[in-house]
C-alpha positions as CSV (number, residue, x, y, z in Angstrom):
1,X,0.0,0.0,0.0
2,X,1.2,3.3,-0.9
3,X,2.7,5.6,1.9
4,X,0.2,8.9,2.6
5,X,2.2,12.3,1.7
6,X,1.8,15.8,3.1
7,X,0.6,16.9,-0.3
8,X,-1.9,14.2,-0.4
9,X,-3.3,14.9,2.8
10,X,-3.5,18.7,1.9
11,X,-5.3,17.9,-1.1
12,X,-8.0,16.0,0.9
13,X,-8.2,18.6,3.2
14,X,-8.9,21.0,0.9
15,X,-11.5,18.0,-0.4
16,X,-13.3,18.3,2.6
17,X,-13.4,22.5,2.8
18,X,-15.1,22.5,-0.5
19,X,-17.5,20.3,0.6
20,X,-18.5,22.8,3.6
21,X,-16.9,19.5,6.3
22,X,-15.2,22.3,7.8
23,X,-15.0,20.3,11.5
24,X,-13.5,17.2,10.0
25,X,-10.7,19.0,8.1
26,X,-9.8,21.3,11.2
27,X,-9.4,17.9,12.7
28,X,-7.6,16.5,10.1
29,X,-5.0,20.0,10.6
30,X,-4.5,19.7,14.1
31,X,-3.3,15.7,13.7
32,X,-0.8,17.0,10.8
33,X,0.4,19.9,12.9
34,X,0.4,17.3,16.0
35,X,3.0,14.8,13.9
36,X,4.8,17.7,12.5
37,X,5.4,18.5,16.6
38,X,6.2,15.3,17.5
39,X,8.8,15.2,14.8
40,X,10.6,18.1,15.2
41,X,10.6,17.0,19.1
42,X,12.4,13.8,18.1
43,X,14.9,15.6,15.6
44,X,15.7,17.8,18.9
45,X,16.4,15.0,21.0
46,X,18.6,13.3,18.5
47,X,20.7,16.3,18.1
48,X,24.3,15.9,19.6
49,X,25.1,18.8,22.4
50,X,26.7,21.5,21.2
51,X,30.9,21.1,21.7
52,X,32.4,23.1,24.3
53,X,33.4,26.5,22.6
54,X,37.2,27.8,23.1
55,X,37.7,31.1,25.0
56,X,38.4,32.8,22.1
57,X,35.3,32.1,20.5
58,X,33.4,33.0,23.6
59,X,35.6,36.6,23.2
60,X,34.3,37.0,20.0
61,X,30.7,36.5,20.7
62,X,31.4,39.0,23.4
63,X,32.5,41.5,21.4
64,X,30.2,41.2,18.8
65,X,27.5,41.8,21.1
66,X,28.9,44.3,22.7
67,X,29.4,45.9,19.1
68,X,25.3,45.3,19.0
69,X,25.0,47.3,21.9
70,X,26.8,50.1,20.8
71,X,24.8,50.6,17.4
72,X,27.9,49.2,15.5
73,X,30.5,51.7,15.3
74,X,33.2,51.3,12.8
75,X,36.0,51.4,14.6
76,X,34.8,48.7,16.9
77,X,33.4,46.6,14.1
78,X,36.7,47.1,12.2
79,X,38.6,45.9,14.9
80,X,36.4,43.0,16.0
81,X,37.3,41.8,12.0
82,X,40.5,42.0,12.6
83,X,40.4,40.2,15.8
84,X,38.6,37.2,13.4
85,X,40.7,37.4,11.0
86,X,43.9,36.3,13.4
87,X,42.2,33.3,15.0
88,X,43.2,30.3,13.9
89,X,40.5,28.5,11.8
90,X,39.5,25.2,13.2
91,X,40.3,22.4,11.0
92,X,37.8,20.2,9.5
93,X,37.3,16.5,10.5
């Protein structure tokens, strides 16, 4: 038996609104927005912690919002740049 898609079940949604069922397709809805909860629940949990960030990309965080707070100004954002610029990049696994 074939699998039942999003599209297909938006299409008989949309079945049932033009026939006036309006209670059985809001029903229909809330059970698609349900399992579209529950997946994105179970994506979350399967998601690996974040790794433990190095001090110096906690320093630049910092300074970048401290840069936010300031309304940006050039010199600061010119020298937070340069700050990036002379960290070592992280190599790739």
């Amino acid at each position: 038996m074939a699998e039942v898609t999003e599209s297909d079940q938006i299409l008989a949604i949309r079945d049932l609104l033009r026939e006036g069922r309006v209670n059985e397709a809001d029903k229909q809805l809330n059970e698609m927005a349900e399992k579209i909860r529950q997946e994105m629940e179970r994506k979350k949990r399967e998601m690996p912690p974040p790794a433990k960030r190095t001090l110096a990309e906690l320093q630049i965080d910092f300074a970048d919002q401290v840069c936010d707070l300031l309304g940006n100004p050039p010199r600061l954002t010119n020298l937070i740049e340069e700050i990036k610029a002379e960290q070592p990049q992280p190599e790739p696994h």
